[in-house]
C-alpha positions as a Markdown table, in Angstrom:
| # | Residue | x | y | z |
|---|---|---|---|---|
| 1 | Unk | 38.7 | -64.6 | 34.9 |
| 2 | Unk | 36.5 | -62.6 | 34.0 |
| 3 | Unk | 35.8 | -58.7 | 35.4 |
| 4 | Unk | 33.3 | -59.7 | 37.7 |
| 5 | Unk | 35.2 | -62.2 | 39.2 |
| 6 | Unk | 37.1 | -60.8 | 42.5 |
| 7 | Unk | 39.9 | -62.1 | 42.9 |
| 8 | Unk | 40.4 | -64.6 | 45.6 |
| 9 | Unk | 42.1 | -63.0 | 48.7 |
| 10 | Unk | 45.3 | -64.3 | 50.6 |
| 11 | Unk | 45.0 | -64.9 | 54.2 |
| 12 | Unk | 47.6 | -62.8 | 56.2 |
| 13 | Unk | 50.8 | -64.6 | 57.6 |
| 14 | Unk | 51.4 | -64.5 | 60.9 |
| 15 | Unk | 54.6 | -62.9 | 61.8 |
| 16 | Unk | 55.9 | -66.4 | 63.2 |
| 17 | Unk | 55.6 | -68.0 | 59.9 |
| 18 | Unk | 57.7 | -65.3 | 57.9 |
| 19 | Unk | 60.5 | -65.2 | 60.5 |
| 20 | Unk | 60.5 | -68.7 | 60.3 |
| 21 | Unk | 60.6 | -68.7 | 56.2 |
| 22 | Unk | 63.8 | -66.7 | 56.6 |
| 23 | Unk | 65.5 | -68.5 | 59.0 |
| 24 | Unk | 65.2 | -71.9 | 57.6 |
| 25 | Unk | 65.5 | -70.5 | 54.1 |
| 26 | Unk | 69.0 | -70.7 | 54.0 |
| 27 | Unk | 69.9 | -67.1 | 52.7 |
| 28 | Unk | 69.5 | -64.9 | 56.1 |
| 29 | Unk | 72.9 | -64.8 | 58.2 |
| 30 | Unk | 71.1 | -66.2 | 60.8 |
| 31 | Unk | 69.2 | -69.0 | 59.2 |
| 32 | Unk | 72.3 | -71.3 | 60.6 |
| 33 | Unk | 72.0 | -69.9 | 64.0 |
| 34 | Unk | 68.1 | -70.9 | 64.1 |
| 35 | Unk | 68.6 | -74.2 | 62.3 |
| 36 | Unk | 71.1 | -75.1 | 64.8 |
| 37 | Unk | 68.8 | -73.8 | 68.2 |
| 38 | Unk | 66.0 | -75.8 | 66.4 |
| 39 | Unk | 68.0 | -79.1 | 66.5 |
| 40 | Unk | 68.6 | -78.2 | 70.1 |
| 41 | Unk | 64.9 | -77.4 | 71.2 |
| 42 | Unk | 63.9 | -81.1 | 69.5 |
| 43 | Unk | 67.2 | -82.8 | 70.3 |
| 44 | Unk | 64.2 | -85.6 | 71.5 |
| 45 | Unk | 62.2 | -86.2 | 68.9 |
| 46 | Unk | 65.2 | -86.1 | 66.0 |
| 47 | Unk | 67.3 | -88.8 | 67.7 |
| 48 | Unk | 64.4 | -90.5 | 69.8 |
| 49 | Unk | 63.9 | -90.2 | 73.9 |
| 50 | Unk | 66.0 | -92.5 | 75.4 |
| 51 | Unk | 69.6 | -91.8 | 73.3 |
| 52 | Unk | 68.5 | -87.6 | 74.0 |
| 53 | Unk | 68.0 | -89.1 | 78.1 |
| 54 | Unk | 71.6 | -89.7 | 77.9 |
| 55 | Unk | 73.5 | -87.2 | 75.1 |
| 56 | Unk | 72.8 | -83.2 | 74.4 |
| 57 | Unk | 74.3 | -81.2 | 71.3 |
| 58 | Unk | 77.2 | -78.9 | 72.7 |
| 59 | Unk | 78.4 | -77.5 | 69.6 |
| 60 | Unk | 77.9 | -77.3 | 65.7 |
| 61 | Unk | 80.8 | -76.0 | 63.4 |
| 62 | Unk | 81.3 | -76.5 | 59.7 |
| 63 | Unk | 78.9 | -79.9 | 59.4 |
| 64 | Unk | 80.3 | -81.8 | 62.8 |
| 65 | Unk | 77.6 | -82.0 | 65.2 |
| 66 | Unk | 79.4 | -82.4 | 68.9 |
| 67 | Unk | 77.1 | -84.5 | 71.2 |
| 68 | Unk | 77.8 | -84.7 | 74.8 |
| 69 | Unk | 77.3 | -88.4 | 76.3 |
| 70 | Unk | 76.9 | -88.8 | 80.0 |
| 71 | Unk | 79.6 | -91.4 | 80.5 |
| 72 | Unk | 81.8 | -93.6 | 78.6 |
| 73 | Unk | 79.7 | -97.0 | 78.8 |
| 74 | Unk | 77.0 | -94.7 | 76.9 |
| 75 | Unk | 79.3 | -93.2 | 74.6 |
| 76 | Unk | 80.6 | -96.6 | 73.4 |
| 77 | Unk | 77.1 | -97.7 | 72.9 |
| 78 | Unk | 76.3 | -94.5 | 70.9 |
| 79 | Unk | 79.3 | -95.0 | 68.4 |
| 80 | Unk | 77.5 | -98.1 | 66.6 |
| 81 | Unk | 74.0 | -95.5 | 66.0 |
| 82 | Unk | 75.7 | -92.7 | 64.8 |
| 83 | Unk | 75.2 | -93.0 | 61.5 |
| 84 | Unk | 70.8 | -93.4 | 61.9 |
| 85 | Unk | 71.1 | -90.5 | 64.3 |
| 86 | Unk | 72.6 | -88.5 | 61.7 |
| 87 | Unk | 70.1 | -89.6 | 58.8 |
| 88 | Unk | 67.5 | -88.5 | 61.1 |
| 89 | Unk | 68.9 | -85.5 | 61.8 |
| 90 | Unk | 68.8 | -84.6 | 58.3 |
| 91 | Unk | 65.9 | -85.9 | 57.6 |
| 92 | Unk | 64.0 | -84.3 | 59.5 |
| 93 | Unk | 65.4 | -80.9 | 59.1 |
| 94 | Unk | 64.8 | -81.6 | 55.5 |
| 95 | Unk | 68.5 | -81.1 | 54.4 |
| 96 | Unk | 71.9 | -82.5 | 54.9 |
| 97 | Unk | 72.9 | -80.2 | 58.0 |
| 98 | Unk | 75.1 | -82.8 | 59.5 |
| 99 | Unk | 77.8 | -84.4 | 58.4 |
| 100 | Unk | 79.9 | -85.9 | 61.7 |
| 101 | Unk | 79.3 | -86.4 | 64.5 |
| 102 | Unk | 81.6 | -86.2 | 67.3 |
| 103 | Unk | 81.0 | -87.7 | 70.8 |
| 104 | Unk | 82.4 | -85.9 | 74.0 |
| 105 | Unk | 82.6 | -87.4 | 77.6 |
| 106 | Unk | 83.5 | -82.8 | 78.5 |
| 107 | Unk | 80.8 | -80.2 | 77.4 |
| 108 | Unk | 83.8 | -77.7 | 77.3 |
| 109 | Unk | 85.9 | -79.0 | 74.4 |
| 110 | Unk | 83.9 | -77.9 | 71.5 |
| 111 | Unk | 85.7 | -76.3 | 69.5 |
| 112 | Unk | 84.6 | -72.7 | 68.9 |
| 113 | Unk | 85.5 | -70.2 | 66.0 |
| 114 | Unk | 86.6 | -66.2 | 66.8 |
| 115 | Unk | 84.9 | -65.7 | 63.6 |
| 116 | Unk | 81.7 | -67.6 | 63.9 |
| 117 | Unk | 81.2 | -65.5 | 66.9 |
| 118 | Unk | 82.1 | -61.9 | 65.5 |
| 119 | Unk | 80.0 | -63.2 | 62.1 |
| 120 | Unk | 76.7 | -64.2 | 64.9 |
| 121 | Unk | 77.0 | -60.5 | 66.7 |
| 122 | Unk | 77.3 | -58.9 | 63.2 |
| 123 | Unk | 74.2 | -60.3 | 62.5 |
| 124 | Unk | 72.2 | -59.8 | 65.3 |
| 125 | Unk | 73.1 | -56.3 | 65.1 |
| 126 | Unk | 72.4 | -55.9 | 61.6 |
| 127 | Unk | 68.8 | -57.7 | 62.8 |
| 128 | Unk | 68.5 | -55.0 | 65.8 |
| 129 | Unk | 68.8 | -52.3 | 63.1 |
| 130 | Unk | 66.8 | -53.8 | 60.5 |
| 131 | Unk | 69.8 | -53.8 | 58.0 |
| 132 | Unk | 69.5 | -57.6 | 57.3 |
C-alpha cells in the first residue's frame, strides 16, 4: 500500500449484529440463554411445520432438550424422528446443542435447576450494570 492509498473503511455494525456475536459466541453467560430462546422463536423451521403443529420445547438443561407433544398417539409417532429432529437442531444452530431429547405428554415436569436460575439473574444483572 502505498502512502496515497487510503485505507479502505469498515462499514459500522449495527448494534443487532454485535449483540448477536456475543450471544451465539459461546463465551457471554448469556450466550446459552439466547441460543436456547432462539430454538424456541424457530421451533418451525428447525424441526419442520407439521411435527412443531403438534410439539413445543418446554425446557433445556445440560444437553436434554424437553419437547411437549400434544397427546400420546403423537408422542409415539415422534419417538421414531427423534434422532433427525435432533440433527437438525444442531445443524442448523451450527453446533451440537442437543444431545436428548425427552418427550412430555405435562409442560410442568421439566426439570429445573436452583442454580441455573440464580446463574440466569446473575447475569442479567451483571448485563443491567454493564459488568459482563
Amino acid at each position: 500500500m502505498s502512502e496515497f492509498d487510503e485505507p479502505k473503511k469498515k462499514k459500522p455494525t449495527l448494534g443487532l449484529e454485535v449483540l448477536q456475536g456475543l450471544f451465539e459466541n459461546g463465551s457471554s453467560s448469556l450466550s446459552q440463554q439466547f441460543i436456547r430462546w432462539k430454538l424456541w422463536k424457530k421451533w418451525d423451521e428447525y424441526v419442520g411445520q407439521s411435527i412443531a403443529s403438534i410439539s413445543e420445547p418446554v425446557g433445556y438443561r445440560k444437553g436434554t432438550l424437553h419437547v411437549w407433544v400434544k397427546n400420546s398417539t403423537w408422542m409415539q409417532q415422534l419417538i421414531f424422528t427423534l434422532e433427525p429432529m435432533k440433527e437438525s437442531i444442531n445443524q442448523k444452530l451450527g453446533f451440537n446443542y442437543v444431545e436428548v431429547i425427552h418427550l412430555t405428554l405435562d409442560r410442568k415436569k421439566v426439570p429445573t435447576s436452583a442454580e441455573e436460575t440464580a446463574q440466569l439473574k446473575k447475569s442479567v444483572e451483571n448485563l443491567m450494570k454493564g459488568d459482563d
